[in-house]
C-alpha positions as CSV (number, residue, x, y, z in Angstrom):
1,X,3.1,-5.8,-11.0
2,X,5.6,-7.2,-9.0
3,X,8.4,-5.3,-10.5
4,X,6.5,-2.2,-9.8
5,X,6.6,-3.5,-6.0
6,X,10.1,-4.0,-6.8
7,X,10.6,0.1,-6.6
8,X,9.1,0.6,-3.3
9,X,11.3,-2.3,-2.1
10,X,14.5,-1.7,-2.8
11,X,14.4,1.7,-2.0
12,X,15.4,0.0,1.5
13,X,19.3,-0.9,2.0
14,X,18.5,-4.6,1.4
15,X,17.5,-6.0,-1.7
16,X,15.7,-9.0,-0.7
17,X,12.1,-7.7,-1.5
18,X,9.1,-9.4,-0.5
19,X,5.4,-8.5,-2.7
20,X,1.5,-7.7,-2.1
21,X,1.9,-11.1,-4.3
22,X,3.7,-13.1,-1.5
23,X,1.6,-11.7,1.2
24,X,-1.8,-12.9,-0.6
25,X,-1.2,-16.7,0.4
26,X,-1.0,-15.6,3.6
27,X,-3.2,-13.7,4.6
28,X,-6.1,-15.9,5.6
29,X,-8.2,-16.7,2.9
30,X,-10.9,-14.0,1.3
31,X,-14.2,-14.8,2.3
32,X,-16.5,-16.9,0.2
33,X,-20.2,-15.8,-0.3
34,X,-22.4,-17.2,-2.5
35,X,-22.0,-14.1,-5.1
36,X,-18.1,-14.3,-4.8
37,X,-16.0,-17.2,-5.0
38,X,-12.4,-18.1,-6.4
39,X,-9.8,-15.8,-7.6
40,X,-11.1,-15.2,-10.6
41,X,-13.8,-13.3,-9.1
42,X,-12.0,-11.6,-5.8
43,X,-11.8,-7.9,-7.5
44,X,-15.8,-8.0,-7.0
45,X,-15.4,-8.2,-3.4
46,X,-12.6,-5.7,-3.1
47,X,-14.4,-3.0,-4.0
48,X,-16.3,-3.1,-0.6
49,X,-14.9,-1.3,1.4
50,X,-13.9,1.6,-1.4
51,X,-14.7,4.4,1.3
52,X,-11.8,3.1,4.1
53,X,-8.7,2.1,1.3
54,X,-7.4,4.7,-0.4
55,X,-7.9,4.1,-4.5
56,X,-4.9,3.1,-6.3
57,X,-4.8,5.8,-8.8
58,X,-2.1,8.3,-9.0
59,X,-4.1,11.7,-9.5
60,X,-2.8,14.9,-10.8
61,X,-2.3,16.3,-14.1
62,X,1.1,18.2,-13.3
63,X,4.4,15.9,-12.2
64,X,4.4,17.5,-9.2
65,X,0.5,17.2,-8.5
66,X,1.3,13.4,-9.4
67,X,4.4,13.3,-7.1
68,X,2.7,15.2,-4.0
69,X,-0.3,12.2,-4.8
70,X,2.1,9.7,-4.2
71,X,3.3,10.9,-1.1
72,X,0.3,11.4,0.0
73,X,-0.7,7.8,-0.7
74,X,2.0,6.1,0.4
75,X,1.7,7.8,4.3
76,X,-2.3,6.5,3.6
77,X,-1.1,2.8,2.3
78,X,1.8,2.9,5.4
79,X,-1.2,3.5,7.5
80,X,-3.2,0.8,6.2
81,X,-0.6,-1.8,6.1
82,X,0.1,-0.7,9.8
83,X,-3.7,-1.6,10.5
84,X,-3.5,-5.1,8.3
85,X,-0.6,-6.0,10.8
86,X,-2.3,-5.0,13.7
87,X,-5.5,-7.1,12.5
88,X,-3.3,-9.9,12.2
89,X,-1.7,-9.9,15.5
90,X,-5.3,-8.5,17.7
91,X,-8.0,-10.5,15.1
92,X,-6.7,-13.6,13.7
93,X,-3.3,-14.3,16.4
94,X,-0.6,-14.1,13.9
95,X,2.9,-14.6,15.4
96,X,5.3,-12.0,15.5
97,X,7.9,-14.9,14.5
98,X,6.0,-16.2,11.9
99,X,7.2,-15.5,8.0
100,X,3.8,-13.6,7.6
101,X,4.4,-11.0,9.8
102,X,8.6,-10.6,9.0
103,X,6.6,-10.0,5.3
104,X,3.6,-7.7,6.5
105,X,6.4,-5.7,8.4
106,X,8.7,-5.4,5.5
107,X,6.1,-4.1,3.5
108,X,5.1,-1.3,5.9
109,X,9.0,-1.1,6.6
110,X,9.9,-0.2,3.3
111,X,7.0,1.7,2.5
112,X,8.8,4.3,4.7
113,X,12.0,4.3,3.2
114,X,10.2,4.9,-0.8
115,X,8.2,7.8,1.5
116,X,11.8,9.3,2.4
117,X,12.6,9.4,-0.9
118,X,9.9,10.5,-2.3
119,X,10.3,13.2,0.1
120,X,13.6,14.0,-1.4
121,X,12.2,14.2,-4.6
122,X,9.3,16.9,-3.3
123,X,12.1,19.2,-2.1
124,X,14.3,18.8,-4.7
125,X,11.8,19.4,-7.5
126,X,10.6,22.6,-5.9
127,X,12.3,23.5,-2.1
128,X,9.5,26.2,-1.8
129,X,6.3,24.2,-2.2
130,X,5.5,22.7,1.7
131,X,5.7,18.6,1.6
132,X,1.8,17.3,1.8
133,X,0.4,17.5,5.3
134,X,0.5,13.7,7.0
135,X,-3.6,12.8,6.9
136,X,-5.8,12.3,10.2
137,X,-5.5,8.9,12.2
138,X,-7.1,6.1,10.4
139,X,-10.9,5.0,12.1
140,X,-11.0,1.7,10.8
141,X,-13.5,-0.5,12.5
142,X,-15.1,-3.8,11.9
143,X,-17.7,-5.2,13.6
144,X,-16.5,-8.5,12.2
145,X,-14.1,-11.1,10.5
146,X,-15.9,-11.3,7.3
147,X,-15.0,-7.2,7.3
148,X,-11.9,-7.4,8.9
149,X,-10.9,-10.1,6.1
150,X,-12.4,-8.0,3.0
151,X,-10.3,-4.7,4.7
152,X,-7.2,-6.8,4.8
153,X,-7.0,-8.1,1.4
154,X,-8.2,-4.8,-0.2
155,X,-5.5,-3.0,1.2
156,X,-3.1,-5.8,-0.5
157,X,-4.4,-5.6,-3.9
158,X,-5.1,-2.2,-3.6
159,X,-1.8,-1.6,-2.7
160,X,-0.1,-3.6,-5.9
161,X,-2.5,-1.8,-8.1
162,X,-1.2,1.0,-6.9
163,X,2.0,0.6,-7.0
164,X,2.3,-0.3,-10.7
165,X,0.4,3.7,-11.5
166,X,3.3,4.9,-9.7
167,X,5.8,3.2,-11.9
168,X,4.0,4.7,-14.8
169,X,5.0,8.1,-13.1
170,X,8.5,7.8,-11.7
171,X,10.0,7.5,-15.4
172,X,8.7,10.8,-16.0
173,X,10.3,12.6,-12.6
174,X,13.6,11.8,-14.4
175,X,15.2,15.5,-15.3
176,X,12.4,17.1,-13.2
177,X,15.0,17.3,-10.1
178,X,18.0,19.0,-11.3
């Protein structure tokens, strides 16, 4: 997984790469109810909020239906990760000097720089097809922590997942762009 989350990385000039995997410690703690508790059993309480994260398939049946779902996704998962950061600093009073956030903005940082190239790769493959339009403003609300938390690290493990389904795809874009 993490080499997956290697791809979106380094398509930044650095190469220092941080992972969903390092932001997990750090983000505070997933809630504990009496249904859910321990790692073993956190995918149960990820799937709440399944109608405000985007899902980390890559849909599509063409290369290009697959590539324009990545784009589209990665805008969604930039968005998201915008809106983790934002919790952190509004909600729980992370420091913008803090390793956390340097990590939470690399993330969103470099999720940007894989969307330009992906970009690229959209005009490249076909200069006449229009790039994906951007999608509407995120309304993201939570009434409270125990949401706000859930939101959080769904968007972080939803986020790895879906990063190793793209790199499943990219090996197949090779030749596609002449």
């Amino acid at each position: 997984r993490d080499s997956a989350f290697q791809l979106i990385l380094q398509s930044a000039r650095g190469s220092s790469a941080s992972s969903p995997a390092e932001l997990r410690p750090q983000l505070h703690s997933p809630p504990e109810t009496p249904s859910v508790r321990g790692r073993d059993n956190i995918m149960a309480f990820i799937q709440l909020p399944s109608n405000e994260v985007p899902p980390s398939t890559v849909s599509g049946t063409s290369i290009s239906e697959k590539l324009q779902d990545i784009y589209t996704k990665n805008m969604l998962f930039q968005m998201h990760m915008s809106k983790v950061k934002e919790d952190q600093d509004t909600v729980w009073g992370v420091q913008s000097d803090s390793t956390f956030w340097s990590l939470l903005t690399s993330v969103t940082d470099r999720l940007g720089h894989f969307l330009g190239k992906m970009e690229r790769v959209l005009e490249a493959q076909d200069p006449k097809v229009p790039l994906p339009t951007s999608p509407p403003p995120l309304q993201v609300s939570h009434s409270n922590n125990y949401d706000n938390k859930v939101y959080g690290w769904a968007v972080i493990f939803r986020l790895e997942k879906w990063i190793g389904e793209v790199q499943k795809v990219l090996p197949d874009v090779t030749g596609v762009c002449k």
